[in-house]
C-alpha positions as CSV (number, residue, x, y, z in Angstrom):
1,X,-8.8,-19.5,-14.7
2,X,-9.7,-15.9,-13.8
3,X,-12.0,-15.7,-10.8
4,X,-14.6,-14.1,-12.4
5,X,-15.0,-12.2,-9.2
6,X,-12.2,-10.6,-8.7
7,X,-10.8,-7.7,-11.3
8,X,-6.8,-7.9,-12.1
9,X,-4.3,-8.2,-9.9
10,X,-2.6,-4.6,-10.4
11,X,1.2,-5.7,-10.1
12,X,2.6,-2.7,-9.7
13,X,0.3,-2.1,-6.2
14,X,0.3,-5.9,-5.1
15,X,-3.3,-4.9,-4.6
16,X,-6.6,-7.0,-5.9
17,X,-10.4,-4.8,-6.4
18,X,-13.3,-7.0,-6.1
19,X,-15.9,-6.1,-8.7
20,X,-19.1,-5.4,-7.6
21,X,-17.7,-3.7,-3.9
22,X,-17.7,-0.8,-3.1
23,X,-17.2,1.3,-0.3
24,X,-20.8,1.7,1.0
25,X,-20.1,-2.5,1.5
26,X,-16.9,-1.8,3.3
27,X,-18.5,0.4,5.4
28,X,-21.9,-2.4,6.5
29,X,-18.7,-4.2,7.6
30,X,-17.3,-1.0,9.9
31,X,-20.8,-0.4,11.3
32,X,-20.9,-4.3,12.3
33,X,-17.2,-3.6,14.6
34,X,-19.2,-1.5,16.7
35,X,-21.6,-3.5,17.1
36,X,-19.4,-5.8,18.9
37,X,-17.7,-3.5,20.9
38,X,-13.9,-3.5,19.5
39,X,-14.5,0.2,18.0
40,X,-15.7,2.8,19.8
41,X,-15.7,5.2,17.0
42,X,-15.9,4.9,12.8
43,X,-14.9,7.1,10.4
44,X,-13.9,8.0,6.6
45,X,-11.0,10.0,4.5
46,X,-10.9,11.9,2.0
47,X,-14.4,11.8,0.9
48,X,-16.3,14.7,-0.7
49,X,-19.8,15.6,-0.8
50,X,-20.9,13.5,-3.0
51,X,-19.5,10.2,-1.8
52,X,-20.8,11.5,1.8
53,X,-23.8,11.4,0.6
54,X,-23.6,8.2,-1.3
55,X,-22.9,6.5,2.3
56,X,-24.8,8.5,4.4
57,X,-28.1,7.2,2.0
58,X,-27.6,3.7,3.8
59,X,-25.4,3.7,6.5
60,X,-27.1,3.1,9.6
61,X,-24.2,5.2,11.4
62,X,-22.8,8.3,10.7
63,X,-19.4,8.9,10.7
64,X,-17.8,10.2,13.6
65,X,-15.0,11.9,11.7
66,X,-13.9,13.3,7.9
67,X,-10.2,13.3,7.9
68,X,-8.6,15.4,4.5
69,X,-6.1,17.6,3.9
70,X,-7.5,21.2,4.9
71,X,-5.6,24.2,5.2
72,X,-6.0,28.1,4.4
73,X,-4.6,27.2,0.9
74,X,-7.2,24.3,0.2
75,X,-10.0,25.2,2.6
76,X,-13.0,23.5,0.6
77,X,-15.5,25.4,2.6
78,X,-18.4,23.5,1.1
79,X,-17.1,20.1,2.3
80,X,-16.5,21.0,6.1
81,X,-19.8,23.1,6.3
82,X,-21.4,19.5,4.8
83,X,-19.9,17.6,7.5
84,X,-20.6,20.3,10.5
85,X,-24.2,20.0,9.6
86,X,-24.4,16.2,9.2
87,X,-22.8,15.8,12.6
88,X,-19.7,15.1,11.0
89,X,-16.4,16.2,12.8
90,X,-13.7,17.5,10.5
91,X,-9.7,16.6,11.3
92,X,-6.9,18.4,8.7
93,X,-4.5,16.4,7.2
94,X,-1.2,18.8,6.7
95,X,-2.7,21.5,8.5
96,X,0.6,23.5,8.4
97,X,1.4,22.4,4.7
98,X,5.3,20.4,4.9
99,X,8.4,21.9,5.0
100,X,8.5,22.3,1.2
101,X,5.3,24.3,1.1
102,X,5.3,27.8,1.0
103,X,3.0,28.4,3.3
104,X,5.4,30.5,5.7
105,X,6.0,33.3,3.1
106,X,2.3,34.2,2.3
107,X,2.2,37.6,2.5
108,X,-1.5,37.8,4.0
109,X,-0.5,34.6,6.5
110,X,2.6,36.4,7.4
111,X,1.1,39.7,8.0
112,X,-1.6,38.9,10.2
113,X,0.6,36.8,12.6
114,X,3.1,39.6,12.9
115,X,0.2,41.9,13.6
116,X,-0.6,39.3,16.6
117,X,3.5,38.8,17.5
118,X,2.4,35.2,17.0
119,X,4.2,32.9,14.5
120,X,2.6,31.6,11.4
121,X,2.0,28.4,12.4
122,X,0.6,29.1,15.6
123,X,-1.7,31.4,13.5
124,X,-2.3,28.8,11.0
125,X,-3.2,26.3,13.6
126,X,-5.9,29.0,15.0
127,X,-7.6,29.3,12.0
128,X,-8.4,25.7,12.1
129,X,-9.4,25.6,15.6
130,X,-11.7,29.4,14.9
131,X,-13.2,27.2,11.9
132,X,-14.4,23.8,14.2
133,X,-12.1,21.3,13.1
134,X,-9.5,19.7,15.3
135,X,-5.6,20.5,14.4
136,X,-2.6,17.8,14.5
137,X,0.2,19.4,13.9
138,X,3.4,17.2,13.0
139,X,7.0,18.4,14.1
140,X,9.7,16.4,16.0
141,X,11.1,19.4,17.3
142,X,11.1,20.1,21.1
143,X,10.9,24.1,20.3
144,X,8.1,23.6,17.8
145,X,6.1,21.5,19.4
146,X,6.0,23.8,22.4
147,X,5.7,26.4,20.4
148,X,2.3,25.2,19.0
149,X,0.6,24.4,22.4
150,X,1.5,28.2,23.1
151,X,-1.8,29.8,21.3
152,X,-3.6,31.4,24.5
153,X,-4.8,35.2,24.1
154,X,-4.1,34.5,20.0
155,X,-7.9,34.7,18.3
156,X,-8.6,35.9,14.8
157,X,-11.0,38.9,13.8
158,X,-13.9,37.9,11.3
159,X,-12.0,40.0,8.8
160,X,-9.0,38.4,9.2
161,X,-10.7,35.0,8.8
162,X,-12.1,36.4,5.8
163,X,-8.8,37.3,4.6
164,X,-7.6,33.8,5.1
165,X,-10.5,32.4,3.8
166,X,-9.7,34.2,0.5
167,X,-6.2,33.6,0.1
168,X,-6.5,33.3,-4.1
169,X,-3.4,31.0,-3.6
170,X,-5.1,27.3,-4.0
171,X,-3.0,24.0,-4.1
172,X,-2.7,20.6,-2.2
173,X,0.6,19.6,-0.5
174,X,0.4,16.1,-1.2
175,X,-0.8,16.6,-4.5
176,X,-3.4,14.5,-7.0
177,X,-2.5,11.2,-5.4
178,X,-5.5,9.7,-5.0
179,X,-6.7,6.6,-7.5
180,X,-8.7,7.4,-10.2
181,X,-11.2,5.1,-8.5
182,X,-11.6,5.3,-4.6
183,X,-13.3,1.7,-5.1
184,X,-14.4,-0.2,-8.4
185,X,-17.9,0.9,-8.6
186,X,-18.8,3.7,-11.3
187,X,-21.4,4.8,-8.9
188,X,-18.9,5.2,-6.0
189,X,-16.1,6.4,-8.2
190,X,-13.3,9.7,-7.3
191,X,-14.9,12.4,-5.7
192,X,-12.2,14.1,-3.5
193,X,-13.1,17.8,-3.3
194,X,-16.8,17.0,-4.9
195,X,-17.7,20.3,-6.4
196,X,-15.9,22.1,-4.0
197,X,-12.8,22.3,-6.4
198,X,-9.8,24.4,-5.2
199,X,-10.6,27.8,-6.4
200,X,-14.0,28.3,-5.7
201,X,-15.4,31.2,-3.8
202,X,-16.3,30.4,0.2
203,X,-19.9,31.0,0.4
């Protein structure tokens, strides 16, 4: 007999939702790990304004970090000015795109790193730092790696931030891949990017 608890089993993920949790829930049990000492820290991903503040109505802590995929071609301005001001830091996901992306043949991207005798990722990298989020880089390359500790003396004009900030280009690396549902409740349902869809203006 069907726990009448528990929604179906979805096969194909080997996962189970339980009706009537959502993440608010999940999070009540977070909160209670640093209570007790074994986190020091708490945070969320991929969440957009509006599930933000969903959890931020009854959550007795705020999270300490937002991690999403942020880069100058999905900047979603609203969303990290929403966390900045809520206390929230902000930590990019894919910060220089993967090596299918075409992030190293922007014409704007390309042009202003020339302009620096930097190389774009190094320049990408900046851009992230200039705004107030943290950057992790991914290479296994020796060379690269190096090559992205090595941004002393490279800072970015406001125009050229501006320029960045209004690359008309807008996409996701990874792509839609996030459930329809973060969690099972309607009130707590997909939100990634809130309103702050890909091609809005920055404000």
């Amino acid at each position: 007999m069907e726990d009448p608890g528990i929604d179906p089993i979805d096969s194909e993920n080997q996962t189970i939702v339980y009706k009537d949790w959502g993440f608010t829930d999940t999070w009540r049990e977070m909160e209670k790990l640093l209570d007790s000492g074994k986190a020091r820290a708490i945070g969320v991903a991929n969440f957009g304004i509006q599930n933000l503040e969903t959890l931020l109505a009854s959550a007795r802590v705020v999270p300490a970090v937002c991690q999403l995929e942020l880069h100058v071609h999905c900047p979603s301005t609203k969303l990290v000015n929403f966390c900045q001001n809520k206390g929230i830091h902000v930590t990019p996901a894919f910060c220089l795109g993967s090596p299918s992306s075409p992030f190293a043949h922007d014409m704007t991207v390309k042009a202003i790193a020339d302009a620096h005798g930097k190389t774009v990722q190094q320049l990408l990298l900046v851009w992230g730092l200039k705004r107030g989020t943290s950057v992790i880089p991914k290479s296994v390359t020796e060379s690269h790696i190096e090559s992205n500790f090595d941004l002393d003396g490279l800072d970015l004009t406001e125009e050229e931030m501006n320029r960045l900030d209004s690359i008309p280009d807008r996409y996701k690396v990874r792509g839609e891949w996030l459930p329809e549902k973060v969690f099972s409740s309607d009130a707590e349902g997909r939100d990634f990017y809130d309103g702050d869809n890909l091609f809005e203006e920055a404000k």
